[in-house]
C-alpha positions as CSV (number, residue, x, y, z in Angstrom):
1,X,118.0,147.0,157.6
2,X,115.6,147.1,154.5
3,X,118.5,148.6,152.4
4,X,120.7,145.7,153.5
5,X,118.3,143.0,153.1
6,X,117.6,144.6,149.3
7,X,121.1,144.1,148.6
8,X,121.2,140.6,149.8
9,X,118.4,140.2,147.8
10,X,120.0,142.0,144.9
11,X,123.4,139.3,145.4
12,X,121.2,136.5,145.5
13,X,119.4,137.5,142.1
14,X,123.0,138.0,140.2
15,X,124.0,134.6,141.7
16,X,121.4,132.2,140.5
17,X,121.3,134.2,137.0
18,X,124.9,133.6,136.9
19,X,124.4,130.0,137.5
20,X,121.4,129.4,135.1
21,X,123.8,130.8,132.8
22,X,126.5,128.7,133.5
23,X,124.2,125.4,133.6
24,X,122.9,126.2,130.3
25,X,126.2,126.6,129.0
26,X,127.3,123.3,130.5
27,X,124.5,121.6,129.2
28,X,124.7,122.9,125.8
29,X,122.0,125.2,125.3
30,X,122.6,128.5,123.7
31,X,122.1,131.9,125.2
32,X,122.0,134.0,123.2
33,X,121.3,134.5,119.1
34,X,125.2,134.3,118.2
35,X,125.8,131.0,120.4
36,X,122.3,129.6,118.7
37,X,123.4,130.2,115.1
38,X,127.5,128.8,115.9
39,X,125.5,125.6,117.4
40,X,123.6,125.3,114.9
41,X,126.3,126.0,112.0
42,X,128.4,122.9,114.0
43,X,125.5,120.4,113.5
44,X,125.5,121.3,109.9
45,X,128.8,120.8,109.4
46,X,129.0,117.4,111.2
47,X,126.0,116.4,108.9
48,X,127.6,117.3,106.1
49,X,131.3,115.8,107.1
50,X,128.7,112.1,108.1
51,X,127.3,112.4,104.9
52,X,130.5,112.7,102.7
53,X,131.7,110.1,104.3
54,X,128.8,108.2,103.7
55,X,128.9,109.1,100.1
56,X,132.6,107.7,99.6
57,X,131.1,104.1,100.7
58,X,128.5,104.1,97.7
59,X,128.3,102.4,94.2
60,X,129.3,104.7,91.2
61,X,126.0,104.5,90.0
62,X,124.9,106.1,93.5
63,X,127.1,108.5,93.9
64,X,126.3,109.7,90.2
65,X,122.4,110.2,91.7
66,X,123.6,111.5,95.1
67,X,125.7,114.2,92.7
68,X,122.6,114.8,90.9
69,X,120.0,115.1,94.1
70,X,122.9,118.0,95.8
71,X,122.5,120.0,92.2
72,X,118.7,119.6,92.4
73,X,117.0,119.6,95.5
74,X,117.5,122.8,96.8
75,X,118.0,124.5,99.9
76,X,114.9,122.9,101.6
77,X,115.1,119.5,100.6
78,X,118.6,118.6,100.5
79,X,119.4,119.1,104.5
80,X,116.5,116.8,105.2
81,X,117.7,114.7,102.4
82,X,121.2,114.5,104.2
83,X,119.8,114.0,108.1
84,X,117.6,111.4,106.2
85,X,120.7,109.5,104.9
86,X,122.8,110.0,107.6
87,X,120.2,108.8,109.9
88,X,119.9,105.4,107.4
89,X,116.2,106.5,107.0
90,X,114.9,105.9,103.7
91,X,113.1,108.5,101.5
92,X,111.3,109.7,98.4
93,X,114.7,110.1,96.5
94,X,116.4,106.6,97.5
95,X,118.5,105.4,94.7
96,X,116.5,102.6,93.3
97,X,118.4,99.8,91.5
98,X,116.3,98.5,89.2
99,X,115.4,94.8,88.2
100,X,116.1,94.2,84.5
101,X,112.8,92.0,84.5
102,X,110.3,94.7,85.5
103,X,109.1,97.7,83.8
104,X,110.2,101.1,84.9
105,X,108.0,104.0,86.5
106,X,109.1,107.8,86.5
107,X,107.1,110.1,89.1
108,X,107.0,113.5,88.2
109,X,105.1,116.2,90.8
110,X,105.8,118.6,93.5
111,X,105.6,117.8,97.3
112,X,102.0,116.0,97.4
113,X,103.8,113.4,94.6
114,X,106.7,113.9,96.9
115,X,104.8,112.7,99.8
116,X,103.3,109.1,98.3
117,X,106.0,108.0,96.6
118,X,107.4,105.9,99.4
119,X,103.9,104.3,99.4
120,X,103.8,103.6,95.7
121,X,107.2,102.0,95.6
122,X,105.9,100.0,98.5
123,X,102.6,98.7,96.8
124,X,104.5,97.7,93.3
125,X,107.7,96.0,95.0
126,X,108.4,93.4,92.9
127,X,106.1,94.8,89.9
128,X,107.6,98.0,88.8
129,X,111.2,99.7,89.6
130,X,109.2,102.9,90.9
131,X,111.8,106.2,90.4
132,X,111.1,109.7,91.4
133,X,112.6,113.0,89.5
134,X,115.4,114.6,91.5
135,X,113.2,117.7,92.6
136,X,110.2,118.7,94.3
137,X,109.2,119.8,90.3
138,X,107.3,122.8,91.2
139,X,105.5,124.6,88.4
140,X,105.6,123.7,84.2
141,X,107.9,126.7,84.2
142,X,110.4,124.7,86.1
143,X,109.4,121.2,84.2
144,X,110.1,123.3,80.9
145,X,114.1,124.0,82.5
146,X,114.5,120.9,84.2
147,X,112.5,118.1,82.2
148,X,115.9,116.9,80.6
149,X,117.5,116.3,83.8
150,X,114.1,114.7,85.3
151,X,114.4,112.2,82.4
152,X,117.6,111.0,83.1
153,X,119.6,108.7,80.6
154,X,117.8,105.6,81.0
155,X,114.6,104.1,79.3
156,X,111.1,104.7,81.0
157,X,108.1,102.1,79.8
158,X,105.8,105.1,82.1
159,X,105.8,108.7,83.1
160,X,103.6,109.4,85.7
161,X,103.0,113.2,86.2
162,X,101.6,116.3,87.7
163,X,101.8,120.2,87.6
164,X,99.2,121.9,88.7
165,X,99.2,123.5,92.5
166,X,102.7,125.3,91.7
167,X,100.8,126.7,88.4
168,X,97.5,127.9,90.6
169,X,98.4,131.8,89.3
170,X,99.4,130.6,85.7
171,X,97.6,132.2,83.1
172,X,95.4,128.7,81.5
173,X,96.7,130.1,78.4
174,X,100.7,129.8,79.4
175,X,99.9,127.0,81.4
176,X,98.5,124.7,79.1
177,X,100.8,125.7,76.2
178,X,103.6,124.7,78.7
179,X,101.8,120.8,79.4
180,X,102.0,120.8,75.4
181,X,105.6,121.6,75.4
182,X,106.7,119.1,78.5
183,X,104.1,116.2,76.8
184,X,105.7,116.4,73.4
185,X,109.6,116.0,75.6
186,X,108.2,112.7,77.2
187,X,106.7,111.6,74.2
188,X,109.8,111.3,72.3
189,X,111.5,109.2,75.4
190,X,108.6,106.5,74.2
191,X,106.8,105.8,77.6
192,X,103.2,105.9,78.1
193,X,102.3,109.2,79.5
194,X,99.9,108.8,82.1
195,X,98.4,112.5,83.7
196,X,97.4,112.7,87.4
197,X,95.1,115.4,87.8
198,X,95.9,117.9,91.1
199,X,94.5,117.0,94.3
200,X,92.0,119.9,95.9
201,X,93.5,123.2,97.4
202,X,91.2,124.8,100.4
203,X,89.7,128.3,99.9
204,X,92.1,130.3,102.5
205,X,92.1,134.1,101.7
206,X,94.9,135.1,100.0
207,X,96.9,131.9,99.5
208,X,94.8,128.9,98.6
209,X,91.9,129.0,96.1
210,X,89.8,125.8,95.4
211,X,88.7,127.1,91.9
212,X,92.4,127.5,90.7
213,X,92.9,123.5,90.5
214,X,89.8,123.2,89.0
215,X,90.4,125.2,85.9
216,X,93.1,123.9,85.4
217,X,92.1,120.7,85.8
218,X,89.9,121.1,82.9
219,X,92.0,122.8,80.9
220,X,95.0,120.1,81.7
221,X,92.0,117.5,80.9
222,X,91.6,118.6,77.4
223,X,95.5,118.6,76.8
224,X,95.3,115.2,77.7
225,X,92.2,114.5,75.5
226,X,94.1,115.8,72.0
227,X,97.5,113.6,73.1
228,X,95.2,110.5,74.1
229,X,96.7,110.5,77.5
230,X,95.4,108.7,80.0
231,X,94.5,110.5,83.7
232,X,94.8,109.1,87.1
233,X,92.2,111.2,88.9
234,X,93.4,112.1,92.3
235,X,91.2,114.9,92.9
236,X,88.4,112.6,92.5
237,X,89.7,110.2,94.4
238,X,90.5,112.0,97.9
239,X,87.8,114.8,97.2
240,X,84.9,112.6,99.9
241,X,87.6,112.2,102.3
242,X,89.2,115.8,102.4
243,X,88.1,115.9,106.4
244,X,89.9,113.6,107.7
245,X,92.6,113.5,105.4
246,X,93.9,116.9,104.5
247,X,95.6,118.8,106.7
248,X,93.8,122.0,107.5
249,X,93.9,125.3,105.4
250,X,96.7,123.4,103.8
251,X,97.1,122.1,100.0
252,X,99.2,119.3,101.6
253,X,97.8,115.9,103.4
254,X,98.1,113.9,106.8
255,X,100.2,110.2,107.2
256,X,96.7,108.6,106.2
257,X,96.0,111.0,103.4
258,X,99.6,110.1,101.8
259,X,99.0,106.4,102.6
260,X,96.0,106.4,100.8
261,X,97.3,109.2,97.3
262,X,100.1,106.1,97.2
263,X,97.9,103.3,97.2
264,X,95.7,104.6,94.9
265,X,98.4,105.6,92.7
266,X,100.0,102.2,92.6
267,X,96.6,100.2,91.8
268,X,96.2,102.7,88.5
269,X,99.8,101.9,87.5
270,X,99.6,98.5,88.5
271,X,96.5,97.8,86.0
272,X,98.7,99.9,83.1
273,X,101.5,96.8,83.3
């Protein structure tokens, strides 16, 4: 009798795992790794095919940037770039078509420039045609290869720009010989440079040190100095409010903490007009 009810037991087990199975199928969940990665390769493709498609419905001019943003953003930011547009969401990289009347802005940073940008183009609608390069620009290293295609073709009355958490491990030496190289590049396009210093890192063990921005702050501060440059000082700026508004062990900031970089990022440029 107990062998029997075992195996009833046993038929019963086999049965509802067979059906779990089945129900996950037919509700589209994978189950296994190989049915995870072939979903997953699907959605990608029918993002891309939506956002082709989207593509063939732009301006020349847009299509031109769109080219440009696939070449540039990587393999990190260009799927989000593509759900984004797909989506209609708007983001950092939005083509911007610019009013002839009003001056021109370039920002130039990595992902905490990244993050505000929405916010500045927000706070000088109407005042500036706010653009941002086609990159999360990473270190001067990168700025030294890319610069030319950051800059573009057009005319830019300001370049507003930052390198500094991407260079945390940069020799000052290299680093600021580097600034020197990318200031004397915007320089010749004729806009007012303006320099925003980097926003605090955390001290976290083996990743973030808080004494790597500040050297090369100061040593970024005295480029600036020689090349009468102007500086936006951000890490001044958030530095009382780092509690509440940078995320935690993280060189990065929350909703408020980009609201706030943005806004006081527009009122400096805003009083350069």
């Amino acid at each position: 009798m107990t062998n029997f009810l075992f195996s009833r037991f046993l038929l019963f087990s086999v049965l509802a795992m067979t059906s779990f199975s089945l129900s996950a199928k037919d509700d589209g969940e994978p189950t296994n790794a190989a049915e995870a990665a072939e979903k997953k390769a699907k959605a990608e493709a029918e993002i891309d095919a939506k956002y082709r498609a989207w593509i063939e419905t732009l301006s020349p001019e847009r299509q031109a940037w769109e080219r440009v943003l696939q070449s540039e953003l990587g393999n990190f930011y260009l799927p989000i770039h593509k759900r984004q547009m797909v989506a209609g969401r708007s983001n950092a990289w939005d083509f911007v078509e610019d009013d002839p009347a009003l001056p021109r802005i370039l920002l130039i940073g990595d992902s905490v420039s990244r993050a505000y940008t929405q916010t500045v183009r927000k706070e000088l609608k109407g005042k500036a045609n706010v653009h941002r390069a086609p990159a999360n620009c990473g270190p001067t290293s990168t700025g030294l290869k890319k610069i030319d295609i950051w800059l573009g073709d057009g005319e830019w009355d300001f370049i507003h720009f930052n390198f500094g958490i991407h260079d945390r491990n940069t020799p000052i030496a290299d680093y600021t010989d580097r600034l020197e190289q990318l200031i004397a590049r915007m320089k010749a396009t004729g806009a007012t440079l303006i320099w925003a210093n980097t926003t605090p890192l955390p001290d976290v063990p083996d990743k973030w040190s808080s004494a790597s921005v500040i050297e090369r702050n100061a040593a970024a501060a005295e480029v600036m100095a020689k090349h009468e440059i102007v500086i936006n000082d951000l890490f001044g700026a958030i530095s009382p409010r780092l509690a509440d508004l940078q995320n935690p062990d993280d060189c990065h900031f929350n909703g408020e903490g980009n609201t706030f970089l943005g806004e006081t990022v527009a009122r400096f440029l805003e009083a350069q007009l």
